[in-house]
C-alpha positions as CSV (number, residue, x, y, z in Angstrom):
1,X,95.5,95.6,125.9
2,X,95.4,95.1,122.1
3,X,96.1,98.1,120.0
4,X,94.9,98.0,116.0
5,X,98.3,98.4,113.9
6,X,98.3,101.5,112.3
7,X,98.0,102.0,108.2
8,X,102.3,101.6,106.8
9,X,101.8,105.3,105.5
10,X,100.5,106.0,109.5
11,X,103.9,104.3,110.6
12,X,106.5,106.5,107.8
13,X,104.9,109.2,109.0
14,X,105.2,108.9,112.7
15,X,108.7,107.8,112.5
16,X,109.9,110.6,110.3
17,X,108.6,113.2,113.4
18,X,110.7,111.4,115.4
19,X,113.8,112.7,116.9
20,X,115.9,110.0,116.9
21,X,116.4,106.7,114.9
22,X,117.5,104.9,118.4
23,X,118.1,105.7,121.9
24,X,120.0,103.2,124.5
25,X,118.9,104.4,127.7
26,X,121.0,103.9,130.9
27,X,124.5,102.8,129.2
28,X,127.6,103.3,131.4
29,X,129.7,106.0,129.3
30,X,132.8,106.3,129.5
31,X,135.0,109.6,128.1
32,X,138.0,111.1,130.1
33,X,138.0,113.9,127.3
34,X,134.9,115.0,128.4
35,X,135.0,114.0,131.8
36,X,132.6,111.9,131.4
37,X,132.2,108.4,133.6
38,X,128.3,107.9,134.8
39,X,125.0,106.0,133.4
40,X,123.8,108.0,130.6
41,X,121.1,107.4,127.7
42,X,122.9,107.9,124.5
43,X,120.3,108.8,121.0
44,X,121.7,108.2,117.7
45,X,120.4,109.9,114.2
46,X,121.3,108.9,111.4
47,X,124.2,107.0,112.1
48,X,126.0,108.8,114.4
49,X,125.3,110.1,118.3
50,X,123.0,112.7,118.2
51,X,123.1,113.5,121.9
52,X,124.2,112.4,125.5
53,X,121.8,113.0,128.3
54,X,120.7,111.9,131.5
55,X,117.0,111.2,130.9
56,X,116.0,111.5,126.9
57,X,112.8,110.9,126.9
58,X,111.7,107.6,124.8
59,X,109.0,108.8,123.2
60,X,111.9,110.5,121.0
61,X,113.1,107.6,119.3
62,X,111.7,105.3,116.9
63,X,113.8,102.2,119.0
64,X,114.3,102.4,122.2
């Protein structure tokens, strides 16, 4: 299926409703601080992890 691109102002505008900048989704993560040690998706804002999760949706992120 072939989608039109959408207008650039279409594209800032979606991306800034966006929750995150990118998610990696199934990464094995490892923290003994937080006893952490299992396949998590990890979302990252603006530079830095925004949060640590299970299943975030990737819909969320502007690169998935």
């Amino acid at each position: 299926m072939l989608l039109a691109r959408p207008a650039l102002g279409a594209v800032r505008m979606t991306h800034d409703l966006l929750r995150y900048d990118l998610l990696l989704k199934g990464g094995h993560v490892l923290d003994p601080g937080q006893g952490l040690d299992a396949h998590l998706d990890i979302a990252v804002s603006g530079g830095k992890i925004a949060a640590i999760a299970p299943d975030i949706p990737a819909q969320d992120a502007a690169r998935h």
